[in-house]
N, C-alpha and C positions, 0 to 999 in steps of 0.2 A: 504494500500500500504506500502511496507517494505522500509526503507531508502534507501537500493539499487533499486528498482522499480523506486522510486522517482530519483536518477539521473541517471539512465539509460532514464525515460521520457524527463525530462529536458536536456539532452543533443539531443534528438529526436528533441525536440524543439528547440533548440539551429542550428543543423543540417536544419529546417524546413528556416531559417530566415536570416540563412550563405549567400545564394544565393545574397538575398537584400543589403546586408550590404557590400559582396566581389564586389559587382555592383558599388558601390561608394568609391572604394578603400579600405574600413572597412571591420572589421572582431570582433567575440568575444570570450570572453574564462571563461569556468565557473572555478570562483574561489572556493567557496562553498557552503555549503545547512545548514543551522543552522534553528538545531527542526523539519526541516522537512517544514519548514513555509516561510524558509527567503532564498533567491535567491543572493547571491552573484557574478556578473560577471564583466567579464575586457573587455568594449569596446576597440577598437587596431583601430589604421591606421587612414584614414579620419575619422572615428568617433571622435576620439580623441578631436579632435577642430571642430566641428561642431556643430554650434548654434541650430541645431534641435535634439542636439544625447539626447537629456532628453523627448521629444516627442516620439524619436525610442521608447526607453527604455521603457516608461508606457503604449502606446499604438501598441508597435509592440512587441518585445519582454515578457513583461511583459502577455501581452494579448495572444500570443501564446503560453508561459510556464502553464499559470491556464487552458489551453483548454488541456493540457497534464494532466497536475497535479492540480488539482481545488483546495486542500487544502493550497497552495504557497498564502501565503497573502500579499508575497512585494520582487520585487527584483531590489535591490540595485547596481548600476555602480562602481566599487574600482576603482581608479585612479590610 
């Protein structure tokens, strides 16, 4: 998969997960892709302070980005 494949997927994925997250007033925004490996995004809105948004992140997010792109080893929340 070519660095552009890779986030054109991951925003796919990003797109897939928007729904969930605009549902509780949140939203997200890919910041970047470094290597091709590492997932960089910007929780926004009720996510922001929400005591489960590290739960979204590993098993919502994170889990739907490697079902796009399996070689994403980690994607990380920037504040």
């Amino acid at each position: 998969m070519t660095s552009e494949e890779i986030k054109l997927n991951v925003e796919k994925a990003l797109d897939e997960i928007r729904p969930f997250l605009e549902s509780d007033g949140g939203d997200i925004s890919l910041i970047s892709i470094e290597d091709d490996k590492l997932v960089r995004v910007q929780l926004q809105g009720a996510c922001v302070g929400c005591s489960v948004n590290q739960m979204t992140l590993k098993s919502g997010v994170e889990m739907t980005i490697k079902k796009y792109v399996p070689q994403i080893e980690q994607v990380i929340n920037v504040e």
